[in-house]
PDB file of the backbone (N, CA, C, O) and the ligand in Angstrom, with CONECT records:
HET     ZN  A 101       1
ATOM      1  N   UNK A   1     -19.964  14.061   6.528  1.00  0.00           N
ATOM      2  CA  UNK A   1     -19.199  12.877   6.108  1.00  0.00           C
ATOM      3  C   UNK A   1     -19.933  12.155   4.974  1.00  0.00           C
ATOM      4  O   UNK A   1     -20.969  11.539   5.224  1.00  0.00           O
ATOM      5  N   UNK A   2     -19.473  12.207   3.838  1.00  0.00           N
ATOM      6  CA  UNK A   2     -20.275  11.229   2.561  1.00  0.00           C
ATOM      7  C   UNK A   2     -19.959  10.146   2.918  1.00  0.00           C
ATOM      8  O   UNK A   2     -19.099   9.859   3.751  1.00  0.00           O
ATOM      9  N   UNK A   3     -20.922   9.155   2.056  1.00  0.00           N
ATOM     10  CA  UNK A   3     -21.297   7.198   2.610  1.00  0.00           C
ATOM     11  C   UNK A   3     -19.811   7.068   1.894  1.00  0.00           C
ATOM     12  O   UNK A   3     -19.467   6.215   2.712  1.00  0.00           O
ATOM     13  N   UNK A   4     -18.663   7.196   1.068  1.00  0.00           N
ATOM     14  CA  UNK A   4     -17.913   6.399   0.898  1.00  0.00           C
ATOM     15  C   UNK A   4     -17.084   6.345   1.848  1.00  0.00           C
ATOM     16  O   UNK A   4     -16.040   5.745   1.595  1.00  0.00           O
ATOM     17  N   UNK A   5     -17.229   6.870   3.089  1.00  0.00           N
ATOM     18  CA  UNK A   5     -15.883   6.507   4.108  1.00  0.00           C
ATOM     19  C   UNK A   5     -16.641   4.978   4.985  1.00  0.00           C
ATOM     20  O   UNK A   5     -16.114   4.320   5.882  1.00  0.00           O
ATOM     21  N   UNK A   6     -18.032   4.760   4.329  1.00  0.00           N
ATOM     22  CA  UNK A   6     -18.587   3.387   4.943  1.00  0.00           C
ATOM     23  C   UNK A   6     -17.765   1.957   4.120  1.00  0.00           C
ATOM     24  O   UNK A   6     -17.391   0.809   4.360  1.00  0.00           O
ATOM     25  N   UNK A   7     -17.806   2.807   3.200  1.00  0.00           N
ATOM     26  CA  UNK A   7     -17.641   1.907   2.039  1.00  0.00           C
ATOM     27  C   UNK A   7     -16.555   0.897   2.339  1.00  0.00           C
ATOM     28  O   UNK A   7     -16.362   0.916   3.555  1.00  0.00           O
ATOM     29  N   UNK A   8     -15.676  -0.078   1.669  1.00  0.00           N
ATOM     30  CA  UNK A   8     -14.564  -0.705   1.633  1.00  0.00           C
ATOM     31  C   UNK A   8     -13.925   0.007   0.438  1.00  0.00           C
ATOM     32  O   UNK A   8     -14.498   0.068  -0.650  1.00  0.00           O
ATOM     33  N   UNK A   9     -12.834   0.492   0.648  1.00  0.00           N
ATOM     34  CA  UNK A   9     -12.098   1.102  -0.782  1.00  0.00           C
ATOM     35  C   UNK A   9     -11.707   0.017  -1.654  1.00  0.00           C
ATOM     36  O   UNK A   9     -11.554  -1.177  -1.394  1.00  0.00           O
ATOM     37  N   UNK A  10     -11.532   0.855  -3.081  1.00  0.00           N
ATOM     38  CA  UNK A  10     -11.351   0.068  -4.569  1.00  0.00           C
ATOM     39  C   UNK A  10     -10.194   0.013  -4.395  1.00  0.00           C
ATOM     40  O   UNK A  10      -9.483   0.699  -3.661  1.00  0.00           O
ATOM     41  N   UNK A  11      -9.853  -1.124  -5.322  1.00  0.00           N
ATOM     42  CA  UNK A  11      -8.593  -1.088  -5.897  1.00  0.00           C
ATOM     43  C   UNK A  11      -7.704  -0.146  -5.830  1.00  0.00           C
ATOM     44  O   UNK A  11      -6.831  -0.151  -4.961  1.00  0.00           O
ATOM     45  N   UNK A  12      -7.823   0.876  -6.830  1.00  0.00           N
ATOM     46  CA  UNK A  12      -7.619   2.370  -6.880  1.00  0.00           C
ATOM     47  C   UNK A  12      -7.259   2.693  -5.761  1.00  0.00           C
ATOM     48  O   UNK A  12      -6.074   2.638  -5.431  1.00  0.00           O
ATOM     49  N   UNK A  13      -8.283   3.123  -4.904  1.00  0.00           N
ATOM     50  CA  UNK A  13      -7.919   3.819  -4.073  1.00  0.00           C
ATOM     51  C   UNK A  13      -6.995   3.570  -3.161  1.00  0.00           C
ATOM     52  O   UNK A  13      -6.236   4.372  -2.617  1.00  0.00           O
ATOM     53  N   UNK A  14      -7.130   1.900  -2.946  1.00  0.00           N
ATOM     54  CA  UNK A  14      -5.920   0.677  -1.693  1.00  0.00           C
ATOM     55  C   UNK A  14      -5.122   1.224  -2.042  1.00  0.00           C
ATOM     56  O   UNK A  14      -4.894   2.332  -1.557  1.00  0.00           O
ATOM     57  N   UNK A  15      -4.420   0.752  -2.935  1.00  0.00           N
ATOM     58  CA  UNK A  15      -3.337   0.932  -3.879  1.00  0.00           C
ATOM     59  C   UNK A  15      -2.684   2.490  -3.716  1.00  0.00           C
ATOM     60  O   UNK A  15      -1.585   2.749  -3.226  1.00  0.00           O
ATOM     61  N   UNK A  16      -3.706   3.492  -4.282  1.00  0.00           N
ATOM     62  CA  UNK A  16      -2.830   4.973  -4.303  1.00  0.00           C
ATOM     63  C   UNK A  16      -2.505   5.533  -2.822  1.00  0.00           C
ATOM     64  O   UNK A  16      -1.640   6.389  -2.640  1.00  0.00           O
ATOM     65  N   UNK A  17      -3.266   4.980  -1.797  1.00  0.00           N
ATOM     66  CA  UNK A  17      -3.065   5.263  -0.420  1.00  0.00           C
ATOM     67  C   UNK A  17      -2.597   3.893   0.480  1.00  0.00           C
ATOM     68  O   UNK A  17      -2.977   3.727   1.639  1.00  0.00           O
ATOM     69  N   UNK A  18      -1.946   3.194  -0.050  1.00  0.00           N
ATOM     70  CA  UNK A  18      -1.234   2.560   0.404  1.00  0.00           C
ATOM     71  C   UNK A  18       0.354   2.823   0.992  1.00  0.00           C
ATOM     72  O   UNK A  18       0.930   1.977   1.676  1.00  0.00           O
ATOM     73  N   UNK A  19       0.859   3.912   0.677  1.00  0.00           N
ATOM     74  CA  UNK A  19       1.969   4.253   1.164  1.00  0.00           C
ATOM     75  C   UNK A  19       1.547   5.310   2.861  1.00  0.00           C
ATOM     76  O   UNK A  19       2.025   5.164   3.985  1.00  0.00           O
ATOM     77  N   UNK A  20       0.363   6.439   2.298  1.00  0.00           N
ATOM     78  CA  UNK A  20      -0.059   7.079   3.863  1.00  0.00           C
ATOM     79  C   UNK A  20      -0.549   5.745   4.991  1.00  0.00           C
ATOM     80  O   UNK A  20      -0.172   5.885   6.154  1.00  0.00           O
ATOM     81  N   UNK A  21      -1.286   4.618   4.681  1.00  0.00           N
ATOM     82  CA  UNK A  21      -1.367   3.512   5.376  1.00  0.00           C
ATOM     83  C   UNK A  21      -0.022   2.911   5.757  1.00  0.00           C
ATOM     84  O   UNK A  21      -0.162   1.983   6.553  1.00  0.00           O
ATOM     85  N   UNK A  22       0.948   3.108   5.500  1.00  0.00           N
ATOM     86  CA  UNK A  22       1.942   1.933   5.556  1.00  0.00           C
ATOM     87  C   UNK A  22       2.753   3.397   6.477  1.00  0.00           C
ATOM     88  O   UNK A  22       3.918   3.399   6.874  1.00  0.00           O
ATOM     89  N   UNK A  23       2.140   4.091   6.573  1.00  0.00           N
ATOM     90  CA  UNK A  23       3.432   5.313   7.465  1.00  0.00           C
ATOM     91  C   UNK A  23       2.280   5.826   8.198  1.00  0.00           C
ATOM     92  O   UNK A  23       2.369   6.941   8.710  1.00  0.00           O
ATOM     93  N   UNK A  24       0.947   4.976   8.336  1.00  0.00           N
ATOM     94  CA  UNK A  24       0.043   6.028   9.484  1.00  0.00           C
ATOM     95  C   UNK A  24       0.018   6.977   9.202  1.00  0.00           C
ATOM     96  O   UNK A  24       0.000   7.738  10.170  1.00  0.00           O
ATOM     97  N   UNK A  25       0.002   7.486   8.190  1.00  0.00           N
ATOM     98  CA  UNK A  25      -0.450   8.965   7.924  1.00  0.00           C
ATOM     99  C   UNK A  25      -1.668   9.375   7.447  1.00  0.00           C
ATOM    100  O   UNK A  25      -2.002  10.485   7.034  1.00  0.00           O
ATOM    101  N   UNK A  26      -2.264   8.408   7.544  1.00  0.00           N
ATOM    102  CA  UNK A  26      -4.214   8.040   7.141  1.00  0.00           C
ATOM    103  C   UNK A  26      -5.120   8.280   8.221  1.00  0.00           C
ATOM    104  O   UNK A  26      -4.667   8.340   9.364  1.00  0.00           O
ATOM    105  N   UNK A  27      -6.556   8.450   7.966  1.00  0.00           N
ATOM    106  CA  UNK A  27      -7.395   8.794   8.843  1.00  0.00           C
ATOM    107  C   UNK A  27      -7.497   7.448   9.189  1.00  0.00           C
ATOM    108  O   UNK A  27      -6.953   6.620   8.460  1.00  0.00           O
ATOM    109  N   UNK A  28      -8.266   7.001  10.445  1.00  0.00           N
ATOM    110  CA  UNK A  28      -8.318   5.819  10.344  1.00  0.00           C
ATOM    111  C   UNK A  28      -9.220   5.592   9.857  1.00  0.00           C
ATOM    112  O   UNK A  28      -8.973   4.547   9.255  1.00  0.00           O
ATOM    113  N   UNK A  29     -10.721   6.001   9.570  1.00  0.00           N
ATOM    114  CA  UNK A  29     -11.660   5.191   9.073  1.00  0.00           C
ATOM    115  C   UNK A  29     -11.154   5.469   7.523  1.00  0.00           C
ATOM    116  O   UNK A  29     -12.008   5.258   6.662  1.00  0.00           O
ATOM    117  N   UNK A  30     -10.201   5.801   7.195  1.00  0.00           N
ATOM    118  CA  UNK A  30      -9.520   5.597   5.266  1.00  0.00           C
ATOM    119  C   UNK A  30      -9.038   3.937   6.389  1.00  0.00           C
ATOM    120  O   UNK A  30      -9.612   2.857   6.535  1.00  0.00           O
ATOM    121  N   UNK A  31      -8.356   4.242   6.691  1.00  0.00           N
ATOM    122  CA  UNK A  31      -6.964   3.136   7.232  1.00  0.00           C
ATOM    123  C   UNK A  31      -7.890   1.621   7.474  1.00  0.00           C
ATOM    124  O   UNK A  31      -7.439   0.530   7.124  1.00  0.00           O
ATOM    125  N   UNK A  32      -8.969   1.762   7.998  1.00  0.00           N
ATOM    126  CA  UNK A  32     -10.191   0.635   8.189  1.00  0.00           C
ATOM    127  C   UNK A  32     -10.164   0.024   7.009  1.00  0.00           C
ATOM    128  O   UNK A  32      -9.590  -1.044   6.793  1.00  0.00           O
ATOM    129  N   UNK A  33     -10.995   0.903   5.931  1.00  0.00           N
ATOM    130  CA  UNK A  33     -11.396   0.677   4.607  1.00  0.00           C
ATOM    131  C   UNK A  33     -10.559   0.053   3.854  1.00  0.00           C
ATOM    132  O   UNK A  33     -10.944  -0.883   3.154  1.00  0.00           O
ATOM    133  N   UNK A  34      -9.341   0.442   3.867  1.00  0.00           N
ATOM    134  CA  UNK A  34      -7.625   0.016   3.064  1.00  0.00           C
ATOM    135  C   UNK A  34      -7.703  -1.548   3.712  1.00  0.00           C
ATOM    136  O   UNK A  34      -7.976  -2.408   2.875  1.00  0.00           O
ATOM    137  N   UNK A  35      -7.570  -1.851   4.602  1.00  0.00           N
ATOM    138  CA  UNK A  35      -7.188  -3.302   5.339  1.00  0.00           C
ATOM    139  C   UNK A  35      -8.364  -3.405   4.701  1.00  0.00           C
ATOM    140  O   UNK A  35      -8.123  -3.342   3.495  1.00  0.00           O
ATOM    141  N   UNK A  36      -9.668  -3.549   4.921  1.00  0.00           N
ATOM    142  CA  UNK A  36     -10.646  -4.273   4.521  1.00  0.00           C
ATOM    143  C   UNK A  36     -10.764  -4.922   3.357  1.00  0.00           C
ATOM    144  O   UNK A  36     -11.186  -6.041   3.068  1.00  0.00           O
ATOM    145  N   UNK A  37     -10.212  -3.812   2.582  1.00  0.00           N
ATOM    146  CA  UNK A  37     -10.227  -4.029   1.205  1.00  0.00           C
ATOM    147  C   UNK A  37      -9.036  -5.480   0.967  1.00  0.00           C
ATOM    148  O   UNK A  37      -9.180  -6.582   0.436  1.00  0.00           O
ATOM    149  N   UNK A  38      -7.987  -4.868   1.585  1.00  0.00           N
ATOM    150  CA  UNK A  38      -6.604  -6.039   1.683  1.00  0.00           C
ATOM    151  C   UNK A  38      -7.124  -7.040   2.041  1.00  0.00           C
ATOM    152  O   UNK A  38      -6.552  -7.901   1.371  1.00  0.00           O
ATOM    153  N   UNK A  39      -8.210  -7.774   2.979  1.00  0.00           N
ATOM    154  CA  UNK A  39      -8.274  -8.800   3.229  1.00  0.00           C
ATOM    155  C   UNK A  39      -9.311  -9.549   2.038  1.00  0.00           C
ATOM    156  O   UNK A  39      -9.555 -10.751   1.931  1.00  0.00           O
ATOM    157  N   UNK A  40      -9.792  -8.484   1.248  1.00  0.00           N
ATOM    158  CA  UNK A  40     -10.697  -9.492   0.145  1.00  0.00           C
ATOM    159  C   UNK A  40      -9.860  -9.603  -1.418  1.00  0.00           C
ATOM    160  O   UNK A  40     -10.145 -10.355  -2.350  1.00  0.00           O
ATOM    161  N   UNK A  41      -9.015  -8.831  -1.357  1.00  0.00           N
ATOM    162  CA  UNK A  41      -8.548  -8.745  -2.839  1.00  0.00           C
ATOM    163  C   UNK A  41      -7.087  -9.111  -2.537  1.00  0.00           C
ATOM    164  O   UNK A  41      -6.323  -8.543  -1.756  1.00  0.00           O
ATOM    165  N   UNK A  42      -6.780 -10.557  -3.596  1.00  0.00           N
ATOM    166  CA  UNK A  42      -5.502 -10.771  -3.245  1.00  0.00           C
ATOM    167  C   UNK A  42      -4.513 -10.309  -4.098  1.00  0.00           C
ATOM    168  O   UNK A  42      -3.377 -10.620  -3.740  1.00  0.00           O
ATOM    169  N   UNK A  43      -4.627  -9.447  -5.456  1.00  0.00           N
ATOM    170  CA  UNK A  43      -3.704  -8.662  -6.098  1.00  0.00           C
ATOM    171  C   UNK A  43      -3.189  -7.501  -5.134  1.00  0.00           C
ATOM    172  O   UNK A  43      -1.974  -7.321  -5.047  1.00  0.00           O
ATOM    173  N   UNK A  44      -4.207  -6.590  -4.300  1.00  0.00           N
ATOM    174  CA  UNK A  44      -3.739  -5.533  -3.609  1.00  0.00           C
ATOM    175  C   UNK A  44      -3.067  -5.887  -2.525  1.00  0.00           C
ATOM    176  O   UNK A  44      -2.232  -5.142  -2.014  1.00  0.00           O
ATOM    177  N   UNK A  45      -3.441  -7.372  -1.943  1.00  0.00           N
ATOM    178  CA  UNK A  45      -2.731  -7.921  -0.766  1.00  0.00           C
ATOM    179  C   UNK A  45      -1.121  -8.425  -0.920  1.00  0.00           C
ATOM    180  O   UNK A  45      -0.358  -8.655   0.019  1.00  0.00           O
ATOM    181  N   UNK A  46      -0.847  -8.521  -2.214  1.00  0.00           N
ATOM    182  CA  UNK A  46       0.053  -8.501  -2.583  1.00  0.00           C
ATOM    183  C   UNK A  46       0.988  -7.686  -3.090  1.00  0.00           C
ATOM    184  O   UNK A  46       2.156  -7.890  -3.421  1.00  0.00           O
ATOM    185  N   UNK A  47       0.353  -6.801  -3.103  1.00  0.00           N
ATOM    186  CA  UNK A  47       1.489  -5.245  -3.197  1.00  0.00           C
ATOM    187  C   UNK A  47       1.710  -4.894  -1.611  1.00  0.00           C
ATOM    188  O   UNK A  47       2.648  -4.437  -0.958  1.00  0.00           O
ATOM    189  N   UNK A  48       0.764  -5.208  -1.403  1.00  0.00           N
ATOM    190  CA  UNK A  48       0.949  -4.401   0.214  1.00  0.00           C
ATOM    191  C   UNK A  48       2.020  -5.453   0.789  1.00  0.00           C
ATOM    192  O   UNK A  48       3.031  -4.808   1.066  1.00  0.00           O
ATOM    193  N   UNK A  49       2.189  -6.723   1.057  1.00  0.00           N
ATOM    194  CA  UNK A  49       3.643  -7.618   1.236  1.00  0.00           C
ATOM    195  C   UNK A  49       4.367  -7.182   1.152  1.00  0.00           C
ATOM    196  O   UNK A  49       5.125  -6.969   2.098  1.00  0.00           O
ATOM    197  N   UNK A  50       4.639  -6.643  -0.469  1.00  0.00           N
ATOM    198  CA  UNK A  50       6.079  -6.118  -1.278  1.00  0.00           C
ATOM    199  C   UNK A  50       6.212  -4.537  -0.141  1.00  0.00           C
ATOM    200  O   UNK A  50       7.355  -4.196   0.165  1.00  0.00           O
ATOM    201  N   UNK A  51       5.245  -3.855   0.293  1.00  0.00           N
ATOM    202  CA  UNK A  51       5.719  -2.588   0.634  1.00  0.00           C
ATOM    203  C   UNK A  51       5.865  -2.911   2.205  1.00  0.00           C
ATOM    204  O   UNK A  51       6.682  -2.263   2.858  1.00  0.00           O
ATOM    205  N   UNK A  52       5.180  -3.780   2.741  1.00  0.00           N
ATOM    206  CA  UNK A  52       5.542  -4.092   3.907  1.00  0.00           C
ATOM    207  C   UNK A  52       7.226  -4.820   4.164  1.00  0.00           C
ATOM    208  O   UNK A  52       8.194  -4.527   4.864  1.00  0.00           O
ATOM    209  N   UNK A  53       6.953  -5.725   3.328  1.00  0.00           N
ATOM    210  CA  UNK A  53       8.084  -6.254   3.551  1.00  0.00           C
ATOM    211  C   UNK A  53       9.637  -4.953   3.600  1.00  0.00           C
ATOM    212  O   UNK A  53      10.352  -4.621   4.546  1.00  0.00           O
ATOM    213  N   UNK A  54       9.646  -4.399   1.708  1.00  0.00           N
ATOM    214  CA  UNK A  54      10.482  -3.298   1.872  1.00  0.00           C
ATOM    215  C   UNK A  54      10.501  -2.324   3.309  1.00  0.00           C
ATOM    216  O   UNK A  54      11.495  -1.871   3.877  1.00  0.00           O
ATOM    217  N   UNK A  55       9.218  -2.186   3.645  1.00  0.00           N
ATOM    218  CA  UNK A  55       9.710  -1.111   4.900  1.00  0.00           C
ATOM    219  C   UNK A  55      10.344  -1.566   6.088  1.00  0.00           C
ATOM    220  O   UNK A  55      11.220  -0.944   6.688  1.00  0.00           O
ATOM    221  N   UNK A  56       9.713  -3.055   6.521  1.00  0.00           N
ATOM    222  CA  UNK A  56      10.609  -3.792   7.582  1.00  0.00           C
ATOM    223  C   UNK A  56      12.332  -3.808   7.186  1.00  0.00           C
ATOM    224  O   UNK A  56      13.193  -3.393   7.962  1.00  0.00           O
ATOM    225  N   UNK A  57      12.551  -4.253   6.114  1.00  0.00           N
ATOM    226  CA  UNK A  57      14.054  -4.025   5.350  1.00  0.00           C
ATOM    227  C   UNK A  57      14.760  -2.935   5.532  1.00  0.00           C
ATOM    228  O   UNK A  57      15.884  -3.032   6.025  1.00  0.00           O
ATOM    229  N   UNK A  58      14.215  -1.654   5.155  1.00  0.00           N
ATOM    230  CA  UNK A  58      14.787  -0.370   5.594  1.00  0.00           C
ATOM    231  C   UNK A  58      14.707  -0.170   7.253  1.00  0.00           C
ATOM    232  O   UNK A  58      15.608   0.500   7.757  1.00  0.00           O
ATOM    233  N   UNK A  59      13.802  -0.652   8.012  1.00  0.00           N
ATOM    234  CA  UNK A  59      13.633  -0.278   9.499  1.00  0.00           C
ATOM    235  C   UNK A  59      14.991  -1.449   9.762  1.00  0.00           C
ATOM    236  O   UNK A  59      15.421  -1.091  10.859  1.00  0.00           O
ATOM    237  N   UNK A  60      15.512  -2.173   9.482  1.00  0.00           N
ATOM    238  CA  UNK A  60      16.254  -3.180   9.909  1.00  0.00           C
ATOM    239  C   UNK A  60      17.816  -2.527   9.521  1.00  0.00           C
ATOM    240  O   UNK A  60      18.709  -2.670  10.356  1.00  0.00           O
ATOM    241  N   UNK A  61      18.023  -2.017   8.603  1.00  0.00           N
ATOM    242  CA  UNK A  61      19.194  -1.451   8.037  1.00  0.00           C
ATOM    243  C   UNK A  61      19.153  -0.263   8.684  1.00  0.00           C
ATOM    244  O   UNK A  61      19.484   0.634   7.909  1.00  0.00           O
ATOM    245  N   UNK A  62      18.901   0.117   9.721  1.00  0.00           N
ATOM    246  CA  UNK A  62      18.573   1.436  10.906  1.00  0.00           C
ATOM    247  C   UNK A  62      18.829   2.518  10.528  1.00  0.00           C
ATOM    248  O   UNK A  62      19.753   3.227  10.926  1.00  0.00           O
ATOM    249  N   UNK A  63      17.540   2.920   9.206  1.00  0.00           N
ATOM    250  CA  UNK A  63      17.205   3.833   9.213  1.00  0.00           C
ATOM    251  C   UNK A  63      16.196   4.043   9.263  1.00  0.00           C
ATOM    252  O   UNK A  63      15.804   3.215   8.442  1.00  0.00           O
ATOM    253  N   UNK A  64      15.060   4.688   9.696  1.00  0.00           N
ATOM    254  CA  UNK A  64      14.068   5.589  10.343  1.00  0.00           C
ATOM    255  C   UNK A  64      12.895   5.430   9.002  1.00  0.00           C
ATOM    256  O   UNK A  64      11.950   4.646   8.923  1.00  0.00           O
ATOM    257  N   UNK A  65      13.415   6.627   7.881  1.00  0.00           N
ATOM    258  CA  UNK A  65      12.870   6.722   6.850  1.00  0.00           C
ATOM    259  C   UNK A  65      13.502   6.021   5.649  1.00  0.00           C
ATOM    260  O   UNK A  65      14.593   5.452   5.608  1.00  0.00           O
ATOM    261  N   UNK A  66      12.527   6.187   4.605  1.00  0.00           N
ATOM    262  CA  UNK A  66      13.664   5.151   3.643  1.00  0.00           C
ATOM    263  C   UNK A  66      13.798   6.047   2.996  1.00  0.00           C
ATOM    264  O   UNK A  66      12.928   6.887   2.769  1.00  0.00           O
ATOM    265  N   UNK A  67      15.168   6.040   2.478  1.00  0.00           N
ATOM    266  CA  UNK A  67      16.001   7.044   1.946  1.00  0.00           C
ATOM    267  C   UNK A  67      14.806   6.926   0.168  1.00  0.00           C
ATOM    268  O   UNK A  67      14.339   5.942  -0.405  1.00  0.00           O
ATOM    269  N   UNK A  68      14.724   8.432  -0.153  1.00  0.00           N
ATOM    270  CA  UNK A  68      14.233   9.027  -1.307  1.00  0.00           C
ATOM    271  C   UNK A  68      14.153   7.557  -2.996  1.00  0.00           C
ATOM    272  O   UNK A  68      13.277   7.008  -3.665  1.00  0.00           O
ATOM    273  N   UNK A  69      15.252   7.566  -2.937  1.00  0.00           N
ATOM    274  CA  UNK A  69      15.986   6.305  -4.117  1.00  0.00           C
ATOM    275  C   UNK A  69      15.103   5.140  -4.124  1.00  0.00           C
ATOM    276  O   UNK A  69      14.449   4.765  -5.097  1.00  0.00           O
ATOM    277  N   UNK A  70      15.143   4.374  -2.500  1.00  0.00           N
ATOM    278  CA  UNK A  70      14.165   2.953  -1.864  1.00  0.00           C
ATOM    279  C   UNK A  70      12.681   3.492  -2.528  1.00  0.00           C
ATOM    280  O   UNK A  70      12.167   2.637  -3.250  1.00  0.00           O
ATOM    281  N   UNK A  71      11.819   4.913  -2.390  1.00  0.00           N
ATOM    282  CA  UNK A  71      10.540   4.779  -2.471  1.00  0.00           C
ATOM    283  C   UNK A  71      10.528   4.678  -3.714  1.00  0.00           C
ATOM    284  O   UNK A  71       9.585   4.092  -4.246  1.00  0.00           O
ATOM    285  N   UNK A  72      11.532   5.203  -4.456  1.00  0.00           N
ATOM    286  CA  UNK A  72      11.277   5.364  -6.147  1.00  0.00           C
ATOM    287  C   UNK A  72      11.725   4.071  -6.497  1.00  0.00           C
ATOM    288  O   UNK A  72      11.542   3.825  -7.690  1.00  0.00           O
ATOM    289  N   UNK A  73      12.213   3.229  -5.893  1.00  0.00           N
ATOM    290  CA  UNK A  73      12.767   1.916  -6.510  1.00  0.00           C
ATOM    291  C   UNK A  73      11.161   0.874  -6.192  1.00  0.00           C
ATOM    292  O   UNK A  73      10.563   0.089  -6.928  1.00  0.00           O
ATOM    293  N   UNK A  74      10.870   1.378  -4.648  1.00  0.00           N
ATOM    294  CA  UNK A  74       9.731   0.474  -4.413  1.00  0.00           C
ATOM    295  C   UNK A  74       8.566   0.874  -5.338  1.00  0.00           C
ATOM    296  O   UNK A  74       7.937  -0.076  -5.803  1.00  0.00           O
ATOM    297  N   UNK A  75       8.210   1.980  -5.650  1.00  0.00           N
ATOM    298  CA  UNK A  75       7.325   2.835  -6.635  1.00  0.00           C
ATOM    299  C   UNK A  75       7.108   1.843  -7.510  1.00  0.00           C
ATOM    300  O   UNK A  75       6.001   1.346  -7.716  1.00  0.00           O
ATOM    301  N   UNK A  76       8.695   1.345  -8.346  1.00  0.00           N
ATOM    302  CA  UNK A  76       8.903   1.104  -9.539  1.00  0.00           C
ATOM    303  C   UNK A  76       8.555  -0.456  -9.814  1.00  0.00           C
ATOM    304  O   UNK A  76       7.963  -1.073 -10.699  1.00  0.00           O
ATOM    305  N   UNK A  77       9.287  -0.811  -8.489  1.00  0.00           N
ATOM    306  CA  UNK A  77       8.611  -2.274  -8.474  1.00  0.00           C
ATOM    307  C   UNK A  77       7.188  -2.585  -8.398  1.00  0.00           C
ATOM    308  O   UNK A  77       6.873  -3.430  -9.236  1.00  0.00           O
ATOM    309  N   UNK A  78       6.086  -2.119  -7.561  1.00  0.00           N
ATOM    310  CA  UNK A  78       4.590  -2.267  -7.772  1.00  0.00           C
ATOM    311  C   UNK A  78       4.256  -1.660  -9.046  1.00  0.00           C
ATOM    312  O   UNK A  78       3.171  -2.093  -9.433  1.00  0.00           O
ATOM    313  N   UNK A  79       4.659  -1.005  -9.671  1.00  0.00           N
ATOM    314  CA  UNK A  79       4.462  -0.734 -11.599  1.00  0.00           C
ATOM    315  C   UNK A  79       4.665  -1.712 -12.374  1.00  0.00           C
ATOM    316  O   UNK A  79       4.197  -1.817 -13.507  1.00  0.00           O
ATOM    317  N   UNK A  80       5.298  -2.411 -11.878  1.00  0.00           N
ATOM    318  CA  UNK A  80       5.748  -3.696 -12.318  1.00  0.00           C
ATOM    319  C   UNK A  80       4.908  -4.897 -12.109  1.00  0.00           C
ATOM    320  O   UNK A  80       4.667  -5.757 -12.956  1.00  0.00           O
ATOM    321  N   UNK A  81       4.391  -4.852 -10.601  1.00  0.00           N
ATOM    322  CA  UNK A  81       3.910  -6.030 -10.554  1.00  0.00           C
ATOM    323  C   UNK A  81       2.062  -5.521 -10.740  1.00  0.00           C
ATOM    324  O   UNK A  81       1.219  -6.401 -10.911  1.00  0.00           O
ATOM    325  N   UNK A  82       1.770  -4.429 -10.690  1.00  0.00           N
ATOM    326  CA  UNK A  82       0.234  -4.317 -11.397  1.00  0.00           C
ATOM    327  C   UNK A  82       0.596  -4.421 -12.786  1.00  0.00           C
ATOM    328  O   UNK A  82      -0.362  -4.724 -13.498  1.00  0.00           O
ATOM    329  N   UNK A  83       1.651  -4.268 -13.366  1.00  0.00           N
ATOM    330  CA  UNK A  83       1.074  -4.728 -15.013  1.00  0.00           C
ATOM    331  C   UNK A  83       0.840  -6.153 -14.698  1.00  0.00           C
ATOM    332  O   UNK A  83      -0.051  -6.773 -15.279  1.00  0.00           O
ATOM    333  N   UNK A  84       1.433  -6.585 -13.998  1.00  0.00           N
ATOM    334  CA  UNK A  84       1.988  -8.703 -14.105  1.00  0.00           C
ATOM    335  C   UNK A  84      -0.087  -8.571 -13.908  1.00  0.00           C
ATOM    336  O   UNK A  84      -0.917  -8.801 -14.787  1.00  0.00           O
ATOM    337  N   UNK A  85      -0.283  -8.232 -12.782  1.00  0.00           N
ATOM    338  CA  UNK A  85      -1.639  -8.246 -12.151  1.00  0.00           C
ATOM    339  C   UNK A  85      -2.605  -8.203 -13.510  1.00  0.00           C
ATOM    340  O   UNK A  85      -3.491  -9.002 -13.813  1.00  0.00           O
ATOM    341  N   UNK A  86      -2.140  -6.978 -14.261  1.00  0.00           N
ATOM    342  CA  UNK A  86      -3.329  -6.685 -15.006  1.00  0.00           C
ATOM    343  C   UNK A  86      -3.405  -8.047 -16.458  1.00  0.00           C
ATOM    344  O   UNK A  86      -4.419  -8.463 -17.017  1.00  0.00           O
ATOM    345  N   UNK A  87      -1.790  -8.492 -16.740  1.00  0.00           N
ATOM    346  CA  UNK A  87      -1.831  -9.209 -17.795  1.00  0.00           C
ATOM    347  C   UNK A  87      -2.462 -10.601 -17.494  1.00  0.00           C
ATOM    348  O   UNK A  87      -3.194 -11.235 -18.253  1.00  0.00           O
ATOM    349  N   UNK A  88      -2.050 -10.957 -16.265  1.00  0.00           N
ATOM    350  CA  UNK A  88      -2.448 -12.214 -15.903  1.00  0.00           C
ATOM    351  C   UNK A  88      -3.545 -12.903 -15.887  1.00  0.00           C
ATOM    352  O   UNK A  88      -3.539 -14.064 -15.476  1.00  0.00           O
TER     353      UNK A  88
HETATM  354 ZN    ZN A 101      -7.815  -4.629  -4.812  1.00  0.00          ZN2+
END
């Protein structure tokens, strides 16, 4: 096991594995690191809202998975809001 699974993950990494976190499809000590990270950085804590929130939305409109279209729409929206992140 290399020291970065001690670590708290980057930006980067929250962010690109933020969707296997948000569907449990993460190891947990990734899944540790991801929250950890969420609770110190409030740009990534704020994408993670937007994808939380969207997935409660689709679990409420009773479906299971979110249809193909929702991930590429949600995709499109956090592209959106890391530029806002990066200009700001
Ligand atoms: Zn971050």
């Amino acid at each position: 096991m290399s020291d970065t699974t001690r670590r708290p993950a980057d930006c980067g990494e929250a962010l690109e594995r933020l969707f296997e976190f948000l569907d449990h499809e993460i190891h947990e000590a990734d899944g540790d690191r991801i929250r950890q990270h969420l609770a110190d950085c409030e740009p990534c804590l704020a994408e993670y809202d937007v994808e939380d929130h969207l997935k409660r939305l689709v679990k409420r409109s009773c479906h299971d998975q979110a249809p193909e279209q929702l991930h590429v729409r949600i995709r499109e929206q956090l592209t959106i809001l890391r530029t806002q992140v990066r200009e700001s």
